[in-house]
C-alpha positions as CSV (number, residue, x, y, z in Angstrom):
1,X,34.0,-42.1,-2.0
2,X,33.0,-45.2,0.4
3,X,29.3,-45.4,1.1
4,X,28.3,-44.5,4.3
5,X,27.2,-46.7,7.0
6,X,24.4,-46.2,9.5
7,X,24.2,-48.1,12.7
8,X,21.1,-48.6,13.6
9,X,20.9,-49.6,17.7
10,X,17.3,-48.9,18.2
11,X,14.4,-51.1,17.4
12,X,11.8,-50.1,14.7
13,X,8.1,-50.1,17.2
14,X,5.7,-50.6,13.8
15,X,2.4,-49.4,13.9
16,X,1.1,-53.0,14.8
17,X,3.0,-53.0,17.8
18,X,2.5,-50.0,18.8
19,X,-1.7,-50.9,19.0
20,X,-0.3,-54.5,20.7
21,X,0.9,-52.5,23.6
22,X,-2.3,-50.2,23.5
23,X,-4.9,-52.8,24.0
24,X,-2.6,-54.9,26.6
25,X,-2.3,-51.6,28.8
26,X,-6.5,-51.6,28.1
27,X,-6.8,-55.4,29.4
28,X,-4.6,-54.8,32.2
29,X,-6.3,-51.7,33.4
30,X,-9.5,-53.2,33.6
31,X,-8.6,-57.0,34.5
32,X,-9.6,-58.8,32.2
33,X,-8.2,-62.1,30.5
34,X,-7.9,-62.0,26.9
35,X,-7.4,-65.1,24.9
36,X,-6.3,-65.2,21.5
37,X,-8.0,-68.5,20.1
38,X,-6.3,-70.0,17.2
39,X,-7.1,-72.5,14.4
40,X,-7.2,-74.1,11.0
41,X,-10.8,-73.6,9.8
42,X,-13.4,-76.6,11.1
43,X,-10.8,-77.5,13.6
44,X,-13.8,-76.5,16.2
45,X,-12.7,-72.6,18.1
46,X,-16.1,-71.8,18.0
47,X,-17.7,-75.3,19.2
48,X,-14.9,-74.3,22.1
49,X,-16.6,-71.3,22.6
50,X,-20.2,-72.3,23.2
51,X,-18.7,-75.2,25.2
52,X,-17.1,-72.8,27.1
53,X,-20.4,-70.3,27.0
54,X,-22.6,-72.4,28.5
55,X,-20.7,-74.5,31.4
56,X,-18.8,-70.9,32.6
57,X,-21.1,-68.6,32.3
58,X,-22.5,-68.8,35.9
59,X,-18.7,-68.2,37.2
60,X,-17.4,-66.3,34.6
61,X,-18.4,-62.8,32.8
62,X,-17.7,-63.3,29.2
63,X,-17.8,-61.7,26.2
64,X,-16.2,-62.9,22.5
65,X,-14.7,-60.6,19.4
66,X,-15.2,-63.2,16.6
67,X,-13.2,-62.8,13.0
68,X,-14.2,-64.4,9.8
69,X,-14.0,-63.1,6.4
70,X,-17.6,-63.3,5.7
71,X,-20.8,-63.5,7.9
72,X,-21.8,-63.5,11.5
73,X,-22.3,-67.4,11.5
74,X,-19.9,-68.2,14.3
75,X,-20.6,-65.0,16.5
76,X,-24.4,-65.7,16.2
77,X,-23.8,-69.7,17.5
78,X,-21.7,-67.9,20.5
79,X,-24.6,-65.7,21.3
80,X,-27.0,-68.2,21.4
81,X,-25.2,-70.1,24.0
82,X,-25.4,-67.2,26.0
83,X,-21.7,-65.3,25.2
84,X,-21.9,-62.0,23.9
85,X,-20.1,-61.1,20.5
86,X,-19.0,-59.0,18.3
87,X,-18.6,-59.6,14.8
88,X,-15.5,-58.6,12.5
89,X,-15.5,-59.5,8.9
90,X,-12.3,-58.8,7.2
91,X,-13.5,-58.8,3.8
92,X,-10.8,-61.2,2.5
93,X,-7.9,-60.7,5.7
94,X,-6.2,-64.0,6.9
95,X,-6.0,-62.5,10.9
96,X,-6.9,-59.5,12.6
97,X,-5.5,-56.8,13.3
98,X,-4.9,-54.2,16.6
99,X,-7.1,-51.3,14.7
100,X,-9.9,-54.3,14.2
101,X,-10.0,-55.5,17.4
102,X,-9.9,-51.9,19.1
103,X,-12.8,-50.7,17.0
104,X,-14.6,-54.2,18.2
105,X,-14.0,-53.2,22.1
106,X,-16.4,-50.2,21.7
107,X,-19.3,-53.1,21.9
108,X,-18.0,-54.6,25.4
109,X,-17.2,-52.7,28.5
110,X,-13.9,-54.2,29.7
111,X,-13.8,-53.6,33.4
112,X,-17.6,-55.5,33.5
113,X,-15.5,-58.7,32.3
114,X,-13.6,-61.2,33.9
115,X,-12.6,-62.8,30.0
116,X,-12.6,-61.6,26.8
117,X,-11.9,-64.4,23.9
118,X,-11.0,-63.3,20.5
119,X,-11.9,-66.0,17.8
120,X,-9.6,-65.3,15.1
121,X,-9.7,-65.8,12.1
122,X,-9.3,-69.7,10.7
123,X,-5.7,-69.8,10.1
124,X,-2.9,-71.0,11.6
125,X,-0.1,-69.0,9.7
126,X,-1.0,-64.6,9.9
127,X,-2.3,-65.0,13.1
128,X,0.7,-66.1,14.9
129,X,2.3,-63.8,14.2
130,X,0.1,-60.6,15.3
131,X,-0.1,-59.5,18.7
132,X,-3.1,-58.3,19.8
133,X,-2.1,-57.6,23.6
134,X,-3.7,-60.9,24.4
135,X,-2.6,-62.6,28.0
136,X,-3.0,-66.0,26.6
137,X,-2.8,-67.5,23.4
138,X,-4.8,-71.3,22.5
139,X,-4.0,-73.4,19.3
140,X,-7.1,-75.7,19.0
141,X,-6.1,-78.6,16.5
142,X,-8.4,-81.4,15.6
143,X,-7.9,-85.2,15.1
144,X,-9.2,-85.3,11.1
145,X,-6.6,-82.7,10.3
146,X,-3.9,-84.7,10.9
147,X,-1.0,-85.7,13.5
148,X,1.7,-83.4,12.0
149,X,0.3,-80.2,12.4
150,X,2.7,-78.7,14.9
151,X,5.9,-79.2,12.8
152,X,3.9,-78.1,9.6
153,X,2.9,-74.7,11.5
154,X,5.2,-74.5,14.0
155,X,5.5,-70.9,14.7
156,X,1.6,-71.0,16.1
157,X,2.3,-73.9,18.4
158,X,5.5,-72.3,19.8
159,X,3.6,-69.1,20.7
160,X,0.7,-71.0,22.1
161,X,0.2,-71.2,25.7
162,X,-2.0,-73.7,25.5
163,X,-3.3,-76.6,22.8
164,X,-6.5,-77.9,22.6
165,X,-6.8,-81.1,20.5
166,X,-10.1,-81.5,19.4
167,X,-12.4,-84.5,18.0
168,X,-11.1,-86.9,20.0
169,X,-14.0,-88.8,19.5
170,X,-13.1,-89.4,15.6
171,X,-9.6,-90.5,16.2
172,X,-10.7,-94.1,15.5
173,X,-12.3,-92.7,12.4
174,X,-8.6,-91.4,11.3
175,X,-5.0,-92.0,11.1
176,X,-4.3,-89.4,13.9
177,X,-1.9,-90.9,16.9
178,X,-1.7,-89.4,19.6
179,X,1.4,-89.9,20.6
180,X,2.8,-88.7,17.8
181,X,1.1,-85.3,18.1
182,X,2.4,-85.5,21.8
183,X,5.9,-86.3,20.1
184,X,5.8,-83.4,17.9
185,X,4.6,-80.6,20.5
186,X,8.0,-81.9,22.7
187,X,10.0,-80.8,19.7
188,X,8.5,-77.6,19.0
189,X,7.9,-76.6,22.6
190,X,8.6,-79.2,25.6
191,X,6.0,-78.8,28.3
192,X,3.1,-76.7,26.8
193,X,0.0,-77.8,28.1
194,X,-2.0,-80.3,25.2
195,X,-5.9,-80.6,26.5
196,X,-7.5,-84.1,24.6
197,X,-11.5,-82.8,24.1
198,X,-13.9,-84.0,22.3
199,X,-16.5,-80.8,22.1
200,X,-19.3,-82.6,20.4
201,X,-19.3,-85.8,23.4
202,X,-17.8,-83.3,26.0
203,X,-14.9,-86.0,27.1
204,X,-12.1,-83.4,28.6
205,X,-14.2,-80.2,28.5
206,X,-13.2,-80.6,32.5
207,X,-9.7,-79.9,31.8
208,X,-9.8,-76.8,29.7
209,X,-12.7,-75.5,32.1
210,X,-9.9,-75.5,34.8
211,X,-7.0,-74.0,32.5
212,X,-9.3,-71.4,31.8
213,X,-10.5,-70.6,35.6
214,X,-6.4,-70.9,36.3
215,X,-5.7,-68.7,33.7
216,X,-8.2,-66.1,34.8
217,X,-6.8,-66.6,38.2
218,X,-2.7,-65.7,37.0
219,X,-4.0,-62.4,35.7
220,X,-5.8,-61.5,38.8
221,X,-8.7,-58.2,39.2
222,X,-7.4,-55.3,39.1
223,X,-8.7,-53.2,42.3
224,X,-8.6,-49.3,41.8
């Protein structure tokens, strides 16, 4: 007797997806922007963040869900320039998850935010692919780790909506060219936006200040 064949037409909805739809529907009913920041570890996400904390913070409500494996490190430098956040340790997980990050919004009323940022964890291979109902998702890269990045890990930089290359200032210091990077992104995804900052000087904070502000703009307020 012949095996049997199934067809299988419909698509499997896992678990994971399943919470990625959950939290979006949360984000959207309160209108807020989530971004989904991105990174090897030390390429600079949470020098972003306190950047970010203490030039928007008079425009901007913010609040930050912060992932590491161990300690509150990062999460405390993000409160101290003046963005609240929540820590989640993952004992040993390369990203988070849905359950993780819904558990974390307990701490944070949405609809009193006009951006949530979710630092994930330092790793630029699980997290890409884990949706966590985000609106926007930012690789930031960094000059010391090298020029190749986006064809070494391209699956993060073709889901970004955004790049943020970092350390600008020690690009003498390396053998980083820019225009090789710039090269590379056109391969892997033509037109995404590449921001050139230097967190530690401040050259180009400007420019991802405004990408943010446009960003929280696209979403819009939600008005009950």
């Amino acid at each position: 007797m012949p095996p049997k064949r199934i067809r299988l037409d419909k698509a499997i909805v896992t678990e994971s997806d399943r919470l990625a739809a959950e939290l979006a529907e949360r984000y959207d009913r309160a209108g807020v922007l989530v971004m989904n920041l991105m990174s090897s570890p030390g390429a600079g996400k949470t020098s972003l963040l306190e950047a970010t904390a203490r030039s928007l913070s008079d425009r901007f409500r913010m609040a930050c869900i912060d992932g590491d494996l161990a300690t509150d490190r990062d999460a405390q430098r993000v409160r101290k320039a003046g963005m609240p956040c929540t820590q989640i340790n993952t004992g040993g997980g390369c990203h988070l998850n849905g359950k993780q990050v819904r558990d974390a919004l307990a701490a944070h009323r949405l609809q009193d935010l006009d951006i949530l940022f979710i630092e994930n964890v330092g790793n630029l291979v699980c997290p890409a692919v884990f949706d966590l109902g985000e609106h926007r998702r930012v690789v930031v890269s960094s000059t010391p780790e090298g020029d190749d990045k986006p064809v070494k890990y391209p699956v993060a930089f073709r889901l970004a909506d955004a790049v943020v290359l970092n350390k600008m200032d020690l690009v003498g210091a390396t053998d980083f060219v820019v225009e090789a990077f710039r090269e590379y992104m056109d391969e892997i995804k033509p037109g995404l936006p590449v921001l050139e900052v230097s967190c530690k000087t401040g050259d180009g904070l400007a420019g991802w200040f405004e990408w943010v502000a446009a960003a929280r703009d696209a979403v819009g307020r939600k008005v009950e």
